[in-house]
PDB file with one MODEL, atoms N, CA, C and O in Angstrom:
MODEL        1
ATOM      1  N   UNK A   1       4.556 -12.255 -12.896  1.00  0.00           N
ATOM      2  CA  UNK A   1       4.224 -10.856 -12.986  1.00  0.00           C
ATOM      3  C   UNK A   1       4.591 -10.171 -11.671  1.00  0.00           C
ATOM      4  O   UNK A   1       4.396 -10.884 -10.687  1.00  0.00           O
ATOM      5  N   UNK A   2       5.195  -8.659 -11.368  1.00  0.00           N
ATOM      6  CA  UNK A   2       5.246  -8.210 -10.427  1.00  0.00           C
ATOM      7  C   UNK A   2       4.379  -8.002  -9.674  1.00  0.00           C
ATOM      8  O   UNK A   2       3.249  -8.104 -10.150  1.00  0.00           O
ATOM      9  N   UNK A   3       4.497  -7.622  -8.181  1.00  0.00           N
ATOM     10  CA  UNK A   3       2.865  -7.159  -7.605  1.00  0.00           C
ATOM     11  C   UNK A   3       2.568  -6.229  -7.536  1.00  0.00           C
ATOM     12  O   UNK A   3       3.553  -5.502  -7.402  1.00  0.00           O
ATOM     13  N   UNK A   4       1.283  -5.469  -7.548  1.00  0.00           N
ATOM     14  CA  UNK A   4       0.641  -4.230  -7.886  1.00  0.00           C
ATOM     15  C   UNK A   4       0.937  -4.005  -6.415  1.00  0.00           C
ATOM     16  O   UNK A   4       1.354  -4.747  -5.526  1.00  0.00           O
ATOM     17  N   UNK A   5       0.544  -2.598  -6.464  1.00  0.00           N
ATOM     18  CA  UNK A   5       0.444  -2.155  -5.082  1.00  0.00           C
ATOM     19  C   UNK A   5      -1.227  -1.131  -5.371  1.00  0.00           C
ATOM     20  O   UNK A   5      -2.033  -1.008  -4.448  1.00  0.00           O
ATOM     21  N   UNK A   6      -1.434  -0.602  -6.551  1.00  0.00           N
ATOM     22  CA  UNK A   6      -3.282  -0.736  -6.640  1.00  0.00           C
ATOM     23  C   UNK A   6      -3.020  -1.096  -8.123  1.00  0.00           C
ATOM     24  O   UNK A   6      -2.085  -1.614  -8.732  1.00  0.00           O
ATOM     25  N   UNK A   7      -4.842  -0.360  -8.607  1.00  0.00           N
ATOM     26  CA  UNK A   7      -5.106  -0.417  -9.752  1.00  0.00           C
ATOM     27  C   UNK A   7      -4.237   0.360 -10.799  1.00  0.00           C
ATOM     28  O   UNK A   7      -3.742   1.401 -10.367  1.00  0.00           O
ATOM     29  N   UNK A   8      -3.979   0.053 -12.037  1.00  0.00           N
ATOM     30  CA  UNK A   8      -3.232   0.680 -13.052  1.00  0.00           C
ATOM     31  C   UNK A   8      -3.725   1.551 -13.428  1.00  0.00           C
ATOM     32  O   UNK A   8      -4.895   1.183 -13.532  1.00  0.00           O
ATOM     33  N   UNK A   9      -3.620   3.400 -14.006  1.00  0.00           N
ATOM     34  CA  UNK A   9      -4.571   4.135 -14.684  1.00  0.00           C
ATOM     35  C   UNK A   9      -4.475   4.321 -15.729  1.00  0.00           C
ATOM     36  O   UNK A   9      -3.348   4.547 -16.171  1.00  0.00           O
ATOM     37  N   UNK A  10      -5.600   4.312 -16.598  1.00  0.00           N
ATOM     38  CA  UNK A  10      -5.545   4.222 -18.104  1.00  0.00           C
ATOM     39  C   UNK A  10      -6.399   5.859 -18.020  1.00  0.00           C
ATOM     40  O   UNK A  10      -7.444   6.087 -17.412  1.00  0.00           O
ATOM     41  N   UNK A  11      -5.490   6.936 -18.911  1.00  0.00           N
ATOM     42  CA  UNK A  11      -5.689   7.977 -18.903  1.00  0.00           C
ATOM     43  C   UNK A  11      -5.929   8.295 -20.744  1.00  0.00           C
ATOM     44  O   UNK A  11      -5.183   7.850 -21.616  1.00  0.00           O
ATOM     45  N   UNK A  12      -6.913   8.992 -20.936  1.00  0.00           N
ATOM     46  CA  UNK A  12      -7.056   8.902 -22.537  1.00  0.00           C
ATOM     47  C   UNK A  12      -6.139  10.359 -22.605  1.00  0.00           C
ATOM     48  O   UNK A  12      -6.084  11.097 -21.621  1.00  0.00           O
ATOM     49  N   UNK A  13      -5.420  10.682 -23.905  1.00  0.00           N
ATOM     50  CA  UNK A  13      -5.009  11.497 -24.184  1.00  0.00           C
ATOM     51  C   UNK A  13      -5.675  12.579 -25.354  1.00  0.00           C
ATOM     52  O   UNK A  13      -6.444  12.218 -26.245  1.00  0.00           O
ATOM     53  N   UNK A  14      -5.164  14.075 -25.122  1.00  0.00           N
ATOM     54  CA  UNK A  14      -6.039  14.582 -26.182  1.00  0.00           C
ATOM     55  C   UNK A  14      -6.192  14.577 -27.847  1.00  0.00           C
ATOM     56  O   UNK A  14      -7.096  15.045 -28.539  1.00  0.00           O
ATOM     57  N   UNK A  15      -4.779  13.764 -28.290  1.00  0.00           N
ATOM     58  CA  UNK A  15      -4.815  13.920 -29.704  1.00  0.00           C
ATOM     59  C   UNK A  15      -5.381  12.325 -29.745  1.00  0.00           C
ATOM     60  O   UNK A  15      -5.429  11.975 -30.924  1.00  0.00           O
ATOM     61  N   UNK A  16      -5.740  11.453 -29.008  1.00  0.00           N
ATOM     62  CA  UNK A  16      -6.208  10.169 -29.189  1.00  0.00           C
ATOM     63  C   UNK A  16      -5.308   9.059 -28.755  1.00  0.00           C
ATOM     64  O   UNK A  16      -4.420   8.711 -29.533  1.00  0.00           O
ATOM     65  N   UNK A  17      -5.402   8.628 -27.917  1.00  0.00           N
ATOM     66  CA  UNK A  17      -4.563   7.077 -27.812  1.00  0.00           C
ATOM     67  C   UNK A  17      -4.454   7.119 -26.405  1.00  0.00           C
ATOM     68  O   UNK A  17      -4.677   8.238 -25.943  1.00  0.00           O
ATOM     69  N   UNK A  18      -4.160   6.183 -25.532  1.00  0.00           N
ATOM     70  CA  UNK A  18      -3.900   6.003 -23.799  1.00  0.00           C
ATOM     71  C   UNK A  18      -2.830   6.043 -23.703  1.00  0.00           C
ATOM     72  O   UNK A  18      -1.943   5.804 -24.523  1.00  0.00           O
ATOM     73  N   UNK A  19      -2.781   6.515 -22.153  1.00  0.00           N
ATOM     74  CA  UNK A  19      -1.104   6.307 -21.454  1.00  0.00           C
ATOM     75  C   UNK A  19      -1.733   5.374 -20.476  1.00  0.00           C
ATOM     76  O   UNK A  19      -2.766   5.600 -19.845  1.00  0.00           O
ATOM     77  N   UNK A  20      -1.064   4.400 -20.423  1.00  0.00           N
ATOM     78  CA  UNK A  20      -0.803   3.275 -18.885  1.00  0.00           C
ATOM     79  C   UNK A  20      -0.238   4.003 -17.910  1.00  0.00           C
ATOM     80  O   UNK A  20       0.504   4.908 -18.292  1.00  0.00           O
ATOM     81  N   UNK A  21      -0.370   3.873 -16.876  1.00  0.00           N
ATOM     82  CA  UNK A  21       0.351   4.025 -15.470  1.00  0.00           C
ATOM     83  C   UNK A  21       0.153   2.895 -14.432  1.00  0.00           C
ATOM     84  O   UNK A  21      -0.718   2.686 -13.588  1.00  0.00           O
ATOM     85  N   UNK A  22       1.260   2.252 -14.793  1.00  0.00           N
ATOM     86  CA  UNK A  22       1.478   0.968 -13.338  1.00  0.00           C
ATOM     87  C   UNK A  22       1.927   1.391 -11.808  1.00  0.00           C
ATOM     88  O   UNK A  22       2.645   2.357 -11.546  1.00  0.00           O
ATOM     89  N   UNK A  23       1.420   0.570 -10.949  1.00  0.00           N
ATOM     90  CA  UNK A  23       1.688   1.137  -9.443  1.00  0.00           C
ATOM     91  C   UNK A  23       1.957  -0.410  -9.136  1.00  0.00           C
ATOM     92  O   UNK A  23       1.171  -1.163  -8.560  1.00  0.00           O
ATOM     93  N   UNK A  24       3.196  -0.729  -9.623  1.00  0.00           N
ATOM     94  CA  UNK A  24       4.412  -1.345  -8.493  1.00  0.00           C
ATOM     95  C   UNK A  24       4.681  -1.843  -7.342  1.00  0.00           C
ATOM     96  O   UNK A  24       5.267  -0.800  -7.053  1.00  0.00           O
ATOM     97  N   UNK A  25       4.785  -2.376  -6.546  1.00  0.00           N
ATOM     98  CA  UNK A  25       4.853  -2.548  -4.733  1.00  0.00           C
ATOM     99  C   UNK A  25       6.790  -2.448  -5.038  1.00  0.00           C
ATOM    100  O   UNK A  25       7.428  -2.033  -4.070  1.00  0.00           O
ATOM    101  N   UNK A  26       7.456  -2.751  -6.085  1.00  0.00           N
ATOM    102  CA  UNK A  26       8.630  -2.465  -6.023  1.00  0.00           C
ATOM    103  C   UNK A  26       9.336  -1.291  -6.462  1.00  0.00           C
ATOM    104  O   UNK A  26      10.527  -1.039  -6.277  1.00  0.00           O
ATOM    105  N   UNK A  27       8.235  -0.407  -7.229  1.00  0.00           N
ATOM    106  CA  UNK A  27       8.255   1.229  -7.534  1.00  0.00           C
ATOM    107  C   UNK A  27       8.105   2.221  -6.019  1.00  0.00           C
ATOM    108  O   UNK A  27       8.460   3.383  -5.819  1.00  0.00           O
ATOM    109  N   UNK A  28       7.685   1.596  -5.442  1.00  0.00           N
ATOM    110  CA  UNK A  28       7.345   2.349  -4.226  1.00  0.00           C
ATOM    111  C   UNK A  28       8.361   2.420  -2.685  1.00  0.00           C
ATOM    112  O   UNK A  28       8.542   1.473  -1.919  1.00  0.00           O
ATOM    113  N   UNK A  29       8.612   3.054  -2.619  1.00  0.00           N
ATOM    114  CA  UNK A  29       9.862   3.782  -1.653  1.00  0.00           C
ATOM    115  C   UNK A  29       9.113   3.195   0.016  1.00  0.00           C
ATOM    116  O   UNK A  29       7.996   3.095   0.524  1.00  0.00           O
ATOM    117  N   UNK A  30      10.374   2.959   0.333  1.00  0.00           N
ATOM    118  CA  UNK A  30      10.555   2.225   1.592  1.00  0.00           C
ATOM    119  C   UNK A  30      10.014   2.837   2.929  1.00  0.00           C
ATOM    120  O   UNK A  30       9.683   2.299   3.985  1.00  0.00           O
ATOM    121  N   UNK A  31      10.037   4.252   2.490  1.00  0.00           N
ATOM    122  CA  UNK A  31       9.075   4.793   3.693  1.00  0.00           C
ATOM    123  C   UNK A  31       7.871   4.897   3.426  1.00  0.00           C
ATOM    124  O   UNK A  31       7.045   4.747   4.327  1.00  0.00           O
ATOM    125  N   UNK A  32       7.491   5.172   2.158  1.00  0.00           N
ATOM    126  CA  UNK A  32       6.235   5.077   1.880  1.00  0.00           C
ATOM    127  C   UNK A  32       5.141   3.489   2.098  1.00  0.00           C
ATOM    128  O   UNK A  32       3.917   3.388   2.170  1.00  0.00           O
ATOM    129  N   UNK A  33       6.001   2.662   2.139  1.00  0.00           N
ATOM    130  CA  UNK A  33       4.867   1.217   2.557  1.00  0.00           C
ATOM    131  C   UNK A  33       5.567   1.601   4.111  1.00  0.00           C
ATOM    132  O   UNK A  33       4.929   2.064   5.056  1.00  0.00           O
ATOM    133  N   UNK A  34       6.505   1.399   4.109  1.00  0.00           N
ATOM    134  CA  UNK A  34       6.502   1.710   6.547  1.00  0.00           C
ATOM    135  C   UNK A  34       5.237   2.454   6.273  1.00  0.00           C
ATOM    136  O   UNK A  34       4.253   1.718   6.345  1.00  0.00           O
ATOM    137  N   UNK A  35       4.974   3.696   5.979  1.00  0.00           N
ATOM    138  CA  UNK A  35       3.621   4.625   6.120  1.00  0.00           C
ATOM    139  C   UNK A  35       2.645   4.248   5.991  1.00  0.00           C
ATOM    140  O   UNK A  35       1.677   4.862   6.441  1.00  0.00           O
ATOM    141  N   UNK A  36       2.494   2.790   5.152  1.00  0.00           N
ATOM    142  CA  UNK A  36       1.117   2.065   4.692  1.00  0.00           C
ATOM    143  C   UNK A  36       0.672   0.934   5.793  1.00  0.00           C
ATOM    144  O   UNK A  36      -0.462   0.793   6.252  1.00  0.00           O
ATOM    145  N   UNK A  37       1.693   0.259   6.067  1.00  0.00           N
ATOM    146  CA  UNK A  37       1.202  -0.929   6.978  1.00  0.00           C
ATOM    147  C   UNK A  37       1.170  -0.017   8.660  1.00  0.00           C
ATOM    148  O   UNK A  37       0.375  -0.522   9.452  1.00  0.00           O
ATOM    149  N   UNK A  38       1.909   1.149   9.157  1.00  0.00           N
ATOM    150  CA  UNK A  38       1.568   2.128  10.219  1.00  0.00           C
ATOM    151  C   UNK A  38       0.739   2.633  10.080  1.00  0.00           C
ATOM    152  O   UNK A  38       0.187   2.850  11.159  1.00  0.00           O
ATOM    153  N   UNK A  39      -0.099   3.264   8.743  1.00  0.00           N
ATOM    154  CA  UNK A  39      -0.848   4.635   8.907  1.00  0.00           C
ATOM    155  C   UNK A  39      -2.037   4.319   9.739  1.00  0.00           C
ATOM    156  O   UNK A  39      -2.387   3.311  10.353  1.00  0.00           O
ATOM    157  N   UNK A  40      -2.682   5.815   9.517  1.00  0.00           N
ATOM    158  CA  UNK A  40      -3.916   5.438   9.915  1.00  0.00           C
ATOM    159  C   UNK A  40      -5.133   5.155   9.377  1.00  0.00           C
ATOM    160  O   UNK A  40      -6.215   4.954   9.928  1.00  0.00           O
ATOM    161  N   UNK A  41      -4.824   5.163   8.252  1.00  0.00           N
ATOM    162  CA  UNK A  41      -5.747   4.837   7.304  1.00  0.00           C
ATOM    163  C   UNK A  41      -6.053   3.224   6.737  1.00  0.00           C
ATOM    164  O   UNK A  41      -5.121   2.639   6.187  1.00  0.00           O
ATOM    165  N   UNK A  42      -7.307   2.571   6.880  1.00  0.00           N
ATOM    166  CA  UNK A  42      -7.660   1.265   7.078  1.00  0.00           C
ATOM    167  C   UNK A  42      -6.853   0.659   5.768  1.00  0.00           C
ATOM    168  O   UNK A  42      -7.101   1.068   4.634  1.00  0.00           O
ATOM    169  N   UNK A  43      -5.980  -0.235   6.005  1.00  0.00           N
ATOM    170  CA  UNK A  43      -5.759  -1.272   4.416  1.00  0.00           C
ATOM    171  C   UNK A  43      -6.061  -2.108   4.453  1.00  0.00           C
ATOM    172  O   UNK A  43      -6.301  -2.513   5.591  1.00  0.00           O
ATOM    173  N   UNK A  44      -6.279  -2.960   3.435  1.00  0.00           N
ATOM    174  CA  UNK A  44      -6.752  -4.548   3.350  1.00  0.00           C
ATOM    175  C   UNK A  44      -5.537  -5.493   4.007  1.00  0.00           C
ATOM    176  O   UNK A  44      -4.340  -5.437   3.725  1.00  0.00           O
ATOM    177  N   UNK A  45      -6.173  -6.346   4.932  1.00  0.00           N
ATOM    178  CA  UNK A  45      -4.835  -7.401   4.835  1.00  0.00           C
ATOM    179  C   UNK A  45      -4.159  -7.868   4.446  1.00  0.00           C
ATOM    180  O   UNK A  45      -3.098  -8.213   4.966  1.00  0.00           O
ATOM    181  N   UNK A  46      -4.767  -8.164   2.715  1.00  0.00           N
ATOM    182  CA  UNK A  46      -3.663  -8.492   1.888  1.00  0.00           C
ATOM    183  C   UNK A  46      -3.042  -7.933   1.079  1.00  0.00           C
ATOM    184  O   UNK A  46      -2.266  -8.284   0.189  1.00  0.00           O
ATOM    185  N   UNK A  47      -3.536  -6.753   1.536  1.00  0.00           N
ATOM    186  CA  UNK A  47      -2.020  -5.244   0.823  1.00  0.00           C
ATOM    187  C   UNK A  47      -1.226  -4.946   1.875  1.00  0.00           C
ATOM    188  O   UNK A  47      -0.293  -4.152   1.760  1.00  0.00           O
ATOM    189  N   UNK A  48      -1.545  -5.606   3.093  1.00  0.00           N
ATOM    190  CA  UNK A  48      -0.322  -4.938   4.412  1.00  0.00           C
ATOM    191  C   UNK A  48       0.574  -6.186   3.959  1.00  0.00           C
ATOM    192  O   UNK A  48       1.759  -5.926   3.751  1.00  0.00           O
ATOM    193  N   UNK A  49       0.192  -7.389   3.797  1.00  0.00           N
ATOM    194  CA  UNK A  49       0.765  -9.023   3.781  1.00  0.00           C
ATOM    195  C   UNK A  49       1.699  -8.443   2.391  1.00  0.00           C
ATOM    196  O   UNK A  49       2.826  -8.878   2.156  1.00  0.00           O
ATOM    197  N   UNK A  50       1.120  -7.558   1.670  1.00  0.00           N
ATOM    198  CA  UNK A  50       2.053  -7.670   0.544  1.00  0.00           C
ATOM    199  C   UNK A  50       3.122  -6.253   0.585  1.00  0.00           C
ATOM    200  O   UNK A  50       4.238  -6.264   0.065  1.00  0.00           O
ATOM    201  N   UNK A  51       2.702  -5.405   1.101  1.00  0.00           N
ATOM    202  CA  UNK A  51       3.729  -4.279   1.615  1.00  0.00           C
ATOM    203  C   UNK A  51       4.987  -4.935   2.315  1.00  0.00           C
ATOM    204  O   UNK A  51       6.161  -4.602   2.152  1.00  0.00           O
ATOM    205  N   UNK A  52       4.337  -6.260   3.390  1.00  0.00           N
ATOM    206  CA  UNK A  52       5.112  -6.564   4.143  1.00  0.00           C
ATOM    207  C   UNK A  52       6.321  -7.557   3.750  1.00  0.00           C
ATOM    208  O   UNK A  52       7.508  -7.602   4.072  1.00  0.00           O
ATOM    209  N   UNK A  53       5.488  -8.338   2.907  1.00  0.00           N
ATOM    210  CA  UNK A  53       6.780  -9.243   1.848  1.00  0.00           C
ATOM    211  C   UNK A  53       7.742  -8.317   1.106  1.00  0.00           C
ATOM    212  O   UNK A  53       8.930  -8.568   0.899  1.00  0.00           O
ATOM    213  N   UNK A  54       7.073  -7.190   0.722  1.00  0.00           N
ATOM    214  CA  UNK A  54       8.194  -6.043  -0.339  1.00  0.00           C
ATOM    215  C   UNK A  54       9.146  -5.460   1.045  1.00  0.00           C
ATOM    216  O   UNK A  54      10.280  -5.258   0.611  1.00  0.00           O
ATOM    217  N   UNK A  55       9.097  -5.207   2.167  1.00  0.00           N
ATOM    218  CA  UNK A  55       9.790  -4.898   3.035  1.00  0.00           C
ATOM    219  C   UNK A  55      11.048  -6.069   3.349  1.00  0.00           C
ATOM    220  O   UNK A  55      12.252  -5.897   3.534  1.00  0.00           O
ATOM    221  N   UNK A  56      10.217  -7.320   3.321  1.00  0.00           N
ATOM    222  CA  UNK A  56      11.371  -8.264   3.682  1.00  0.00           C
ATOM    223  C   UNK A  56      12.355  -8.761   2.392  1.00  0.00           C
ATOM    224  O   UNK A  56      13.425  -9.327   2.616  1.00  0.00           O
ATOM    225  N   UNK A  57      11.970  -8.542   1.297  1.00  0.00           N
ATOM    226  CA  UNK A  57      12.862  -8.634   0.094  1.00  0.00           C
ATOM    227  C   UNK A  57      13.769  -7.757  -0.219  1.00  0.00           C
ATOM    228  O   UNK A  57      14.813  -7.934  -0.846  1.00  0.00           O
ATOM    229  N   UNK A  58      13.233  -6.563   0.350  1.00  0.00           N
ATOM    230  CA  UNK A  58      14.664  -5.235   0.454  1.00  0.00           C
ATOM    231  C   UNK A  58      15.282  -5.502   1.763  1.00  0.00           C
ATOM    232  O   UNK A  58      16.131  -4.662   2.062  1.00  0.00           O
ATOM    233  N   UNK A  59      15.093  -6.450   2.639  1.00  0.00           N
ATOM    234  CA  UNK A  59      15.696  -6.697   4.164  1.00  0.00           C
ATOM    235  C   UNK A  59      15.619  -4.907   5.009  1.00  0.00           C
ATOM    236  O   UNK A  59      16.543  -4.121   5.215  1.00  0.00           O
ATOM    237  N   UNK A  60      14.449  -4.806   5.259  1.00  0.00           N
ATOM    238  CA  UNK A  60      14.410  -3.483   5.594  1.00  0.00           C
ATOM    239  C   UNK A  60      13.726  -4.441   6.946  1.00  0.00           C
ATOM    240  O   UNK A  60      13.145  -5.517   6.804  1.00  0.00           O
ATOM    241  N   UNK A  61      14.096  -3.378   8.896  1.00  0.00           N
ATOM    242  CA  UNK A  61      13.574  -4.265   9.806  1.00  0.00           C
ATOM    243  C   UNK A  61      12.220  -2.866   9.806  1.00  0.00           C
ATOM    244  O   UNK A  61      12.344  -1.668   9.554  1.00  0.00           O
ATOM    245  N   UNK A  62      11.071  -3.625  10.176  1.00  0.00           N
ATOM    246  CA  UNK A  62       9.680  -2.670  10.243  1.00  0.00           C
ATOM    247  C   UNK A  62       9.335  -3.522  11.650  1.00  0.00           C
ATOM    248  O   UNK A  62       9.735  -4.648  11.948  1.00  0.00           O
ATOM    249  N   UNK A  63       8.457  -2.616  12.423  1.00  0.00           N
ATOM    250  CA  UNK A  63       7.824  -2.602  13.143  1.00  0.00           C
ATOM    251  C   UNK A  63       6.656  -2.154  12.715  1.00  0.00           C
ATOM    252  O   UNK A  63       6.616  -1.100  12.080  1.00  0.00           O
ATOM    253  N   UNK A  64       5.204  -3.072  13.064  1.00  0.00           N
ATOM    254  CA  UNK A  64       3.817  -2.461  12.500  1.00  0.00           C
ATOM    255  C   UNK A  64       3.131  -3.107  13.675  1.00  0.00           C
ATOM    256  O   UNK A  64       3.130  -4.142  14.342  1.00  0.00           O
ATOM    257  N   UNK A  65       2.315  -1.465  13.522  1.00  0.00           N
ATOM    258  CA  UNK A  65       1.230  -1.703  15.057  1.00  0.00           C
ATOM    259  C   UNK A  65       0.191  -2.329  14.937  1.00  0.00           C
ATOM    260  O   UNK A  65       0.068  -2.701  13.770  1.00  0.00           O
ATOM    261  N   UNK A  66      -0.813  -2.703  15.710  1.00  0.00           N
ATOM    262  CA  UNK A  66      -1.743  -3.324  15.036  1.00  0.00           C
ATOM    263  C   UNK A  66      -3.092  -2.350  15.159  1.00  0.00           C
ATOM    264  O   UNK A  66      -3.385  -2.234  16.349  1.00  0.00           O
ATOM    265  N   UNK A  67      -3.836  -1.748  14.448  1.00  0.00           N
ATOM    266  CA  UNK A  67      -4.858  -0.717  14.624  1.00  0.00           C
ATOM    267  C   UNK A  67      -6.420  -1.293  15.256  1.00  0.00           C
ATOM    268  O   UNK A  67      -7.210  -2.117  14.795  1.00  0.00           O
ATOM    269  N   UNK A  68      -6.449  -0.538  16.392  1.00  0.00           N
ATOM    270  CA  UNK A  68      -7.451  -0.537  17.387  1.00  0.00           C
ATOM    271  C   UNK A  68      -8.836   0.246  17.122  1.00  0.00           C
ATOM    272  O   UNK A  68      -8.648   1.417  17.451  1.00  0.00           O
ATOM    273  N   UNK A  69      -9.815   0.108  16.775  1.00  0.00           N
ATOM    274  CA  UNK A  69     -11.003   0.760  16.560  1.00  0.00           C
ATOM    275  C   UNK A  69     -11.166   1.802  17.910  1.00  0.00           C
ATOM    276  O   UNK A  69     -11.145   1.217  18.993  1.00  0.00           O
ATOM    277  N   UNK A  70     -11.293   2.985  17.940  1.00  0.00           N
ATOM    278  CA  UNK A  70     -11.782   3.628  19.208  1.00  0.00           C
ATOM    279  C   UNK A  70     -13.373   3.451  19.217  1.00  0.00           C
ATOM    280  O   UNK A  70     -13.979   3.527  18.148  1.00  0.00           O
ATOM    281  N   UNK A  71     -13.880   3.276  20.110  1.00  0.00           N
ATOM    282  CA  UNK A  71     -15.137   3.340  20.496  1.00  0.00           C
ATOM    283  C   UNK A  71     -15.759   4.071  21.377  1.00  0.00           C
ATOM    284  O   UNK A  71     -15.210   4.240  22.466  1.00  0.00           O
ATOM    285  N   UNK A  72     -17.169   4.728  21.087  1.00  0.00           N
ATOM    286  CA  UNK A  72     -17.390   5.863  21.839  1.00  0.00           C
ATOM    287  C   UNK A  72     -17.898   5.513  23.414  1.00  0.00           C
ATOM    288  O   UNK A  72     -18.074   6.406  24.242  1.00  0.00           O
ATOM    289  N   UNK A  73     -18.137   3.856  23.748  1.00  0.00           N
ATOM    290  CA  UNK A  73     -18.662   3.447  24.764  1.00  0.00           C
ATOM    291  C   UNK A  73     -17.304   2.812  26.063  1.00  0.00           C
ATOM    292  O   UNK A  73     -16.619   1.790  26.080  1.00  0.00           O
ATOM    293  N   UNK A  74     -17.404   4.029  27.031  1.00  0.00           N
ATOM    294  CA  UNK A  74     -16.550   3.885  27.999  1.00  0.00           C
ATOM    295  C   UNK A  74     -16.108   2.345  28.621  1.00  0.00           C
ATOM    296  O   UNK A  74     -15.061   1.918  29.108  1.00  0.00           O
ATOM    297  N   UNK A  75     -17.575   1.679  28.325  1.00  0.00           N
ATOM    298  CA  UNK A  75     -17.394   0.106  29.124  1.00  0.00           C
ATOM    299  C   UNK A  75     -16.406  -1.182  28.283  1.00  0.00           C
ATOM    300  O   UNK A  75     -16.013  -2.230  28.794  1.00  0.00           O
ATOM    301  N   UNK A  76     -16.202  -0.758  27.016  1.00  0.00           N
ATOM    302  CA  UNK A  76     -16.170  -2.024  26.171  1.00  0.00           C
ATOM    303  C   UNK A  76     -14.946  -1.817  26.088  1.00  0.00           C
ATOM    304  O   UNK A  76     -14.231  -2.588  25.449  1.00  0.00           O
TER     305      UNK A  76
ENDMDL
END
């Protein structure tokens, strides 16, 4: 099976019946995971581990920072 990149949405429709919507890690555009394993927004490790395998299967080179908690205490 391919790998997700999240959950699938199951949307009911109004005359009756669902639409699926799959979310891909290989539907998803090459700047958009660079933006995921950089942002600033917290991801799980094993959605950066898997952003990061979809990066190396398109041979794309990434650089990813590693995110630092700021803390409000000057000493630590």
């Amino acid at each position: 099976m391919p790998i997700k990149f999240k959950k699938s949405d199951v949307i009911r429709q109004k005359g009756g019946g669902y639409v699926t919507t799959h979310h891909y890690m290989s539907a998803m555009t090459t700047e958009m995971l660079l933006n995921y394993i950089n942002g600033e927004e917290r991801c799980k490790p094993k959605q950066r581990v898997k952003a990061i395998r979809e990066l190396d299967k398109r041979k794309v080179p990434y650089v990813w920072t590693k995110i630092v908690p700021e803390t409000d205490n000057p000493l630590m």
